[in-house]
VOGU-3710 file (C-alpha; in Angstrom, 3 decimals, decimal comma):
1> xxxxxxxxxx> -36,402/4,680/5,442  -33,861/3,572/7,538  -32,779/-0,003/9,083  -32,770/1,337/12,105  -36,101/2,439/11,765  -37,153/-1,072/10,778  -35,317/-1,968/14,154  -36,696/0,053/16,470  -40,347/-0,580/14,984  -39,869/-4,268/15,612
11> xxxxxxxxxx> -38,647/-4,153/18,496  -41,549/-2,413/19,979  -44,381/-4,630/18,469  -42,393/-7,613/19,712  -42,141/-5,637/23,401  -45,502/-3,788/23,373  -43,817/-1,450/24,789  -41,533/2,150/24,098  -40,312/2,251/26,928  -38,990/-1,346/27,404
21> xxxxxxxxxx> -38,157/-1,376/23,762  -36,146/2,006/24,325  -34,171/0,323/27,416  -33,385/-2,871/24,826  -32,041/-0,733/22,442  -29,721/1,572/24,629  -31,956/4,849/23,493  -34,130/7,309/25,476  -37,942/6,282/24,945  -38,237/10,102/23,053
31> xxxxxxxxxx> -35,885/9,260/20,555  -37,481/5,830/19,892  -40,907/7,482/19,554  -39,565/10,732/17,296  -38,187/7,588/15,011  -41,366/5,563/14,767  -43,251/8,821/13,788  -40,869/9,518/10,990  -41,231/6,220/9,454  -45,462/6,225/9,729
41> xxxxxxxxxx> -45,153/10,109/8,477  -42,966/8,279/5,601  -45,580/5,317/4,841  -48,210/8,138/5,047  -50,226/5,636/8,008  -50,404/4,585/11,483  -48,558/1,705/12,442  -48,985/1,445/16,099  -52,008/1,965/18,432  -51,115/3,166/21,974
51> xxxxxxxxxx> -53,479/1,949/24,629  -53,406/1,443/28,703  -50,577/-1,252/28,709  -48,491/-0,267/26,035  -48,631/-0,077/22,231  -49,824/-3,011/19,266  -49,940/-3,063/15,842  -52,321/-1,674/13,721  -53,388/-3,696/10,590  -50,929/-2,091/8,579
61> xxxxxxxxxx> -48,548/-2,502/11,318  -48,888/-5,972/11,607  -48,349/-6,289/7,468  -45,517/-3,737/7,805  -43,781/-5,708/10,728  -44,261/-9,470/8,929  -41,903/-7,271/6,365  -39,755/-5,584/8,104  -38,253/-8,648/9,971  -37,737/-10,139/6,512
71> xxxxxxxxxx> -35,957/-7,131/5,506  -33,973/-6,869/8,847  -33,054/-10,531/8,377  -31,795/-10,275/4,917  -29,871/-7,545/5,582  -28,042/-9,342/8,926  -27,634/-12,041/6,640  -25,331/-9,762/3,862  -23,605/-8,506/6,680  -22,481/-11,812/7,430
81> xxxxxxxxxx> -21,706/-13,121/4,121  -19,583/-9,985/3,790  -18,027/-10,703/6,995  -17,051/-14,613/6,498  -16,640/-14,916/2,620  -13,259/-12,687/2,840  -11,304/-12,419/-0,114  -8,648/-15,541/-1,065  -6,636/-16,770/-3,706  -2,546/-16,167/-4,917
91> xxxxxxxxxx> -0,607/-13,052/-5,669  2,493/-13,015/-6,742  4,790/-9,772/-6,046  8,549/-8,697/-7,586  10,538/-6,119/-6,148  14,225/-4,969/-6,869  16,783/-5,823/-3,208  16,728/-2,142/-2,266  13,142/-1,373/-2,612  11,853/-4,929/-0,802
101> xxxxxxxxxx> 14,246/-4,116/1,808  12,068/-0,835/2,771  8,746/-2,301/1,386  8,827/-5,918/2,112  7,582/-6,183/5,772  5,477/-3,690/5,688  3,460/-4,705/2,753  3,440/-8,107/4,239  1,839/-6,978/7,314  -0,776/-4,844/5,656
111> xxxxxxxxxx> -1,758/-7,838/3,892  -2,044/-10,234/6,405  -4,335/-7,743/8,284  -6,531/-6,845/5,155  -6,453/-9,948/3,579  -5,221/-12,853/5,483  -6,704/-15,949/3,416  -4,451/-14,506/0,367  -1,518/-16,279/-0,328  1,393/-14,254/-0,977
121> xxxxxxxxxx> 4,852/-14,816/-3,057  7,095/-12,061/-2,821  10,169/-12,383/-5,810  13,343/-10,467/-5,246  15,144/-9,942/-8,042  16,816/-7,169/-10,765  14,146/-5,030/-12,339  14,717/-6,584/-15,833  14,090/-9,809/-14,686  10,947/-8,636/-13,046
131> xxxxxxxxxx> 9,698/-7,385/-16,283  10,725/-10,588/-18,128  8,300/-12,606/-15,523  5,615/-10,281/-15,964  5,698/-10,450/-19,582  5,693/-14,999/-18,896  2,979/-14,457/-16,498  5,662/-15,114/-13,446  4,124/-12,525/-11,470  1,224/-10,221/-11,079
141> xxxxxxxxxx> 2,800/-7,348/-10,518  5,847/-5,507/-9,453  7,689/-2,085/-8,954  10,069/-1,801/-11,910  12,086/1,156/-12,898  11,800/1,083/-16,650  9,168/0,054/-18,750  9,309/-2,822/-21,595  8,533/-1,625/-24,906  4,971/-2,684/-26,488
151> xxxxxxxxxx> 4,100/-3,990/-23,433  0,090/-4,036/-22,738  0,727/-3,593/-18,692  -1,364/-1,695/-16,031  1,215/1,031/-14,987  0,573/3,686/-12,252  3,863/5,799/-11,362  4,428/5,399/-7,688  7,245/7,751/-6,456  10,875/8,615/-7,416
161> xxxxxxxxxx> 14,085/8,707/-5,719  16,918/10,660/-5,349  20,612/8,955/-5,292  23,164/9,346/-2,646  26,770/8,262/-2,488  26,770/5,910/0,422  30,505/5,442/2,060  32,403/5,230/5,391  32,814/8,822/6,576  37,059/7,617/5,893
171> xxxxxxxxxx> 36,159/6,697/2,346  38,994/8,056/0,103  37,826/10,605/-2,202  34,971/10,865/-0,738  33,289/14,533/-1,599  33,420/17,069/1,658  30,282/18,887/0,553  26,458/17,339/0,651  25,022/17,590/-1,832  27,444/16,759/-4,404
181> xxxxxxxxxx> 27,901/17,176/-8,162  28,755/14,028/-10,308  31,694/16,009/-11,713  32,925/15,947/-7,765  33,060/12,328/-7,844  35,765/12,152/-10,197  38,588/8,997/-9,113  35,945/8,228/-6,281  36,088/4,368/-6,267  32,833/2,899/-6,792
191> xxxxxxxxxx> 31,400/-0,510/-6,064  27,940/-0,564/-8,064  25,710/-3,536/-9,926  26,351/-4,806/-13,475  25,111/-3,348/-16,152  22,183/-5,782/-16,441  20,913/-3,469/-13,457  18,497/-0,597/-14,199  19,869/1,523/-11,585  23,784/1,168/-13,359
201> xxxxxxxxxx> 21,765/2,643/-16,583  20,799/5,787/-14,784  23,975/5,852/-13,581  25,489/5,462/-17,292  23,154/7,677/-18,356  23,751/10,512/-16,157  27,846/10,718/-16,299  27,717/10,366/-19,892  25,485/13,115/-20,245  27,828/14,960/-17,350
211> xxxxxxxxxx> 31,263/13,872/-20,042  32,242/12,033/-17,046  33,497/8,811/-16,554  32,526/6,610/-13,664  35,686/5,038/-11,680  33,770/1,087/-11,090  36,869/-0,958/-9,136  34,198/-3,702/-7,951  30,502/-5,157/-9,605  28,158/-6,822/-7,245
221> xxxxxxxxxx> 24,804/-7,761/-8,289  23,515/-8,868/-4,276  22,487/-5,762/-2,116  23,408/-6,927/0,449  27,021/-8,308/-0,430  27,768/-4,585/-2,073  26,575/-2,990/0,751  28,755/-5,151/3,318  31,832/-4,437/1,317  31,043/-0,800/1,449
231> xxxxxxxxxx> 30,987/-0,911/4,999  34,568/-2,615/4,517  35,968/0,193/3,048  36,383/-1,425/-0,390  34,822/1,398/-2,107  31,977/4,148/-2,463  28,890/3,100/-4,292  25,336/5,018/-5,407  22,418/3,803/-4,261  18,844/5,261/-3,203
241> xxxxxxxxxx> 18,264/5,986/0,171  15,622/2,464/0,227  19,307/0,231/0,130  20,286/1,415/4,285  16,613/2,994/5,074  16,383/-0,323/7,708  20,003/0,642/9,157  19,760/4,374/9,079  20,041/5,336/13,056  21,307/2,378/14,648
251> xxxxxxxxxx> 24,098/2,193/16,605  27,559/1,139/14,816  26,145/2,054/11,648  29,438/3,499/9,705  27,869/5,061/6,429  27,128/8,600/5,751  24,858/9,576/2,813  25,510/12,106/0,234  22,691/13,323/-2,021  23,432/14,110/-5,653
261> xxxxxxxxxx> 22,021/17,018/-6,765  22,408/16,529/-10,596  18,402/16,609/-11,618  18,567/13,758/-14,006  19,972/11,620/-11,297  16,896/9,900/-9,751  15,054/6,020/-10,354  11,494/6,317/-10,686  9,245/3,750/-9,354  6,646/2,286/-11,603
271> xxxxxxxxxx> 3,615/-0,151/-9,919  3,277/-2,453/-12,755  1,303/-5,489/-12,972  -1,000/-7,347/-15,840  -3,366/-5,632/-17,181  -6,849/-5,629/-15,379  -8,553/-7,624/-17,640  -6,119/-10,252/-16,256  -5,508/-9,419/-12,792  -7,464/-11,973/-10,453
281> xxxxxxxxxx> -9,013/-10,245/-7,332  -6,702/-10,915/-5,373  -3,733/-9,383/-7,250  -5,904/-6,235/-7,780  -5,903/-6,511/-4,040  -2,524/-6,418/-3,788  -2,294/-3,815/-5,778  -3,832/-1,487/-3,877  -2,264/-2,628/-0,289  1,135/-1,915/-2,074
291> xxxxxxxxxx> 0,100/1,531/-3,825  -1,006/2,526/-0,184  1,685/1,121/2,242  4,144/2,894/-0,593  2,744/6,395/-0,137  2,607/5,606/3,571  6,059/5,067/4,056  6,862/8,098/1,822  4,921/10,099/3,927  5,676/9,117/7,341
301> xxxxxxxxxx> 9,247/10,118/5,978  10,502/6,179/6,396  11,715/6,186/2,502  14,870/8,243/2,548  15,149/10,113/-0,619  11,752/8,866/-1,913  9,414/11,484/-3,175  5,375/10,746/-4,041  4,660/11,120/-7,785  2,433/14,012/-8,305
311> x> -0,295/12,529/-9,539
//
């Protein structure tokens, strides 16, 4: 049985007619009847009597229609409960500089279409200090790149990125071949965050385990204070492709990207929030708008370097 069964019935005992009922309803009248004789094959009776002027209800019609319009009006009534009572409440959201600069307005947007009574509070800051406000209850969740030990967090690996070298195309030193080995970036002059940052550990990581050393003539915490002092010609510096991904393509843009092919050279991206147990609705909300406008940028090829986890 079918609401629109339960429609179509009661709008021809109210009518007393198929054929007017049919014209209310947008159908053709053989449709409405093939319908009707479903639902009395289905009750195993008759529910309408045809005579000269039209139809009327049988005695189990008339019980069956009392019904139906309670049914009908219960479920217009969930409809609109579903409709009005939409989801509210407080999320708060952390994100490195390089990966809000590619994530933040779009996940803003997708939440203020799915869910614009939430209130959102978006924290940019290193990805240490994202895990430290997770573990205070700071924030709800946030894309880290290294876990906390004996931490009892909901984690779902989200993608991970490859590393370029990201200079002016004048940048002495600069490597003439794309991509690049670390061991060709030997004297290059880099300007790269402290060590406090996670992406300077894979960085520490990776030439040690190369038995090369990196050539740091400037540290500079701010994206976007490194990045304009690139652009100066103060140095060379490593970064994923998220750090220009809103300045790729425009005009005057002077930097030229260089992957780095060395395999252990890549920052994954970990969705990390409290566990569910403790996530309100609304942050489980989040949640998923961020998991989704993530993959979506990935795949529409707007996350330079980024690729999808496999799983």
């Amino acid at each position: 049985m079918e609401l629109r069964q339960l429609r179509y019935f009661v709008h021809v005992v109210e009518l007393g007619s198929m054929g007017q009922a049919a014209q209310r309803l947008g159908v053709v009248t053989s449709a409405l009847s093939q319908q009707i004789s479903r639902l009395e094959s289905e009750l195993s009776t008759r529910l309408l009597q045809r005579t000269s002027t039209g139809v009327v209800p049988t005695d189990a019609g008339l019980a069956f229609w009392r019904q139906a319009q309670l049914a009908l009006r219960h479920a217009d009534d969930a409809a609109r409960a579903a409709r009005t009572a939409r989801l509210s409440g407080h999320v708060s959201v952390g994100m490195a500089p390089s990966t809000l600069s590619v994530m933040g307005p779009p996940f803003m947007l997708a939440m203020r279409e799915r869910y614009p009574d939430i209130r959102l509070h978006l924290v940019e800051s290193l990805s240490g200090n994202l895990a430290t406000m997770i573990g205070a209850r700071q924030l709800d969740l946030a894309v880290l790149f290294q876990l906390e030990p004996g931490q009892r967090w909901s984690v779902v690996p989200l993608l991970e990125e490859r590393l370029f070298v990201i200079a002016r195309p004048d940048q002495p030193g600069l490597p003439t071949t794309d991509p690049v080995h670390l061991e060709a970036l030997d004297g290059l002059p880099l300007i790269l965050p402290s060590n406090a940052h996670g992406l300077r550990a894979v960085l520490n990581a990776a030439f040690a385990r190369s038995e090369r050393a990196l050539n740091v003539v400037a540290e500079i915490d701010g994206l976007a204070v490194l990045m304009d002092a690139v652009r100066a010609g103060l140095g060379a510096t490593i970064q994923p492709g998220a750090a220009v991904a809103r300045h790729l393509g425009e005009p005057g843009e002077p930097l030229v990207l260089i992957e780095i092919a060395d395999a252990g050279v890549r920052r994954p991206n970990l969705l990390v929030s409290l566990s569910d147990d403790e996530l309100s609705p609304a942050g489980l909300a989040a949640r998923s708008v961020l998991d989704s406008v993530a993959r979506g940028l990935v795949t529409a090829g707007r996350w330079p370097g980024a690729t999808l986890h496999k799983s």
